[in-house]
C-alpha positions as CSV (number, residue, x, y, z in Angstrom):
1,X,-60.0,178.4,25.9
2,X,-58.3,176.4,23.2
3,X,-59.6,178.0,20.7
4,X,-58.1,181.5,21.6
5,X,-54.4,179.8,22.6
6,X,-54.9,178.0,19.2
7,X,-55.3,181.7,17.4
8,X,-52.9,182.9,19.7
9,X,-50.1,180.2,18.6
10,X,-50.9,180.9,14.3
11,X,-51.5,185.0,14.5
12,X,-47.5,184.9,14.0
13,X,-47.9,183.2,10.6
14,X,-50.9,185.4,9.3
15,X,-49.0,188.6,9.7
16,X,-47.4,187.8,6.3
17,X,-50.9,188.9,4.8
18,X,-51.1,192.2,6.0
19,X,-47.7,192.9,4.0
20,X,-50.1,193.3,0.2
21,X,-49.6,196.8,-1.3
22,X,-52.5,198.3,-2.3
23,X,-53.0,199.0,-6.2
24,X,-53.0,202.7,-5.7
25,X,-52.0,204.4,-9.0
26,X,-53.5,204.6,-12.3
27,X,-52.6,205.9,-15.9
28,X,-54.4,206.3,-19.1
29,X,-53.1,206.6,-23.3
30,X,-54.3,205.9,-26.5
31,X,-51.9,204.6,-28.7
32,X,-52.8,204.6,-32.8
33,X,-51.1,202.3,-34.7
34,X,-47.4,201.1,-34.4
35,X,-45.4,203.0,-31.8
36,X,-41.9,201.8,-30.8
37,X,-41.5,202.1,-26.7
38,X,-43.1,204.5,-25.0
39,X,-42.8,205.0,-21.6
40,X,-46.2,204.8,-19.2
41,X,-45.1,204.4,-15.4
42,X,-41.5,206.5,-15.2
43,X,-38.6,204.5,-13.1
44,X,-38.3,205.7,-9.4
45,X,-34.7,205.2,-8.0
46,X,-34.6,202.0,-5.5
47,X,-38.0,201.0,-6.6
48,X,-39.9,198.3,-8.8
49,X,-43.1,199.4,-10.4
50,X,-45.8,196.1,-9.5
51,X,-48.2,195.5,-12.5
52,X,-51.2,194.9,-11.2
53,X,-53.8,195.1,-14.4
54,X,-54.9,196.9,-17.1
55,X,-57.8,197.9,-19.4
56,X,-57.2,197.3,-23.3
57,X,-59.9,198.8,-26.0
58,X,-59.3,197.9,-29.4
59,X,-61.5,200.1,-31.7
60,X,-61.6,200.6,-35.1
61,X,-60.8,198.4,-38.2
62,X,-57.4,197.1,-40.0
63,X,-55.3,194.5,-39.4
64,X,-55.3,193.2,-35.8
65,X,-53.0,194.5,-32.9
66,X,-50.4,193.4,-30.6
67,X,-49.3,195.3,-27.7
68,X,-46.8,194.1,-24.8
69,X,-45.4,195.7,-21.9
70,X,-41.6,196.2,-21.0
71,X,-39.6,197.4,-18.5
72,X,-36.1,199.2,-18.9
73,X,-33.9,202.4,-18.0
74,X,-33.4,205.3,-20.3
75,X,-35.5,207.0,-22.4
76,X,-38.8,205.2,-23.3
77,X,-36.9,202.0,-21.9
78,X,-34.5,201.8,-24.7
79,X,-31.9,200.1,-22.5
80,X,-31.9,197.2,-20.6
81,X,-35.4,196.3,-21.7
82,X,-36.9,193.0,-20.2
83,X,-40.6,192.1,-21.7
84,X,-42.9,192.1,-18.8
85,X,-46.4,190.9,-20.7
86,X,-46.8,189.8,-24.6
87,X,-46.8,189.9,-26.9
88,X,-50.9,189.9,-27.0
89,X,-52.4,190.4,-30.3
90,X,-56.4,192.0,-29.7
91,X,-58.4,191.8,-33.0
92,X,-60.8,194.6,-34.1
93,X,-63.6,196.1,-31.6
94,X,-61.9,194.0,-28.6
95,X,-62.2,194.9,-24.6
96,X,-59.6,193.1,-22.4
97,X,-59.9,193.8,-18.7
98,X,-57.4,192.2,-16.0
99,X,-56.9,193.5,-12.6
100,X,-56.3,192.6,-9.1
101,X,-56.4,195.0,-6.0
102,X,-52.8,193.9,-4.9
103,X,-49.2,194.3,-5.8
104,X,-48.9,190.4,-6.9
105,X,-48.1,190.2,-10.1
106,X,-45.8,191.3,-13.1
107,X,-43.2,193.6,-12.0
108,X,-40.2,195.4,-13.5
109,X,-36.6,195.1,-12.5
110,X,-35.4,197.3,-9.4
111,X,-34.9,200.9,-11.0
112,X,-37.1,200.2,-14.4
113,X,-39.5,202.1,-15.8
114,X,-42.9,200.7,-17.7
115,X,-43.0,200.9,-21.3
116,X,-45.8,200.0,-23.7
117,X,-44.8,198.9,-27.3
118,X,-47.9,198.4,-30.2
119,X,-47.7,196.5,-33.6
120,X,-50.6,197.0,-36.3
121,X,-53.0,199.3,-37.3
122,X,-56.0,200.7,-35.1
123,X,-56.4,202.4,-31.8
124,X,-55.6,201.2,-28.3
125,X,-57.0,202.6,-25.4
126,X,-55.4,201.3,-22.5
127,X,-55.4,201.6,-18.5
128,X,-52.8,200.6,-16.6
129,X,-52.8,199.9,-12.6
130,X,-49.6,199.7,-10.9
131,X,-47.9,199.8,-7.2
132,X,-44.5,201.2,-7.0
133,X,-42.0,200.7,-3.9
């Protein structure tokens, strides 16, 4: 019996678990070489967009290559832009996999859209997993 008035007095404080957003959506691209900012998750009005991993492959040879992530309004994030990851430089036949199955991490400003910006030479082939709200 004190066992269930003892889970009875702390369900109250384990609600705040249930509240996770799933990871739901997903995007692909393959950058080559450098690219200025181009957008990947587009801004929705009222909401963030919630990094929550990504798949990098680095393939080919030339000089190594950074990538980061950045968030901002306008067209391909040009304004307001706030670095949300990097820069991370990935050297020459490189996989870089980092995800969770929440909405936990990195996220952009209310209203901001998800840009990805490249330095070097090469290909990126990249996967991006995000939850906006």
């Amino acid at each position: 019996m004190r066992w269930v008035l003892a889970i009875l007095i702390l369900l109250p404080f384990a609600s705040a678990a249930f509240a996770q957003r799933l990871c739901d959506q997903a995007r692909n691209s393959t950058a080559v070489g450098t690219i200025n900012l181009v957008e990947r998750v587009p801004a929705v009005a009222g909401q963030r967009v919630y990094l929550c991993g990504y798949m990098l492959a680095r393939t080919g040879a030339g000089t190594d290559l950074e990538f980061e992530l950045v968030s901002g309004t306008g067209l391909n994030c040009s304004q307001n832009a706030v670095t949300i990851l990097g820069p991370m430089t990935l050297p020459a036949n490189t996989v870089v996999v980092n995800r969770i199955p929440y909405a936990a991490g990195e996220k952009t400003e209310i209203g901001h859209a998800l840009c990805l910006r490249t330095f070097g030479t090469g290909q990126l082939t990249s996967v991006f997993y995000w939850a906006q709200f």
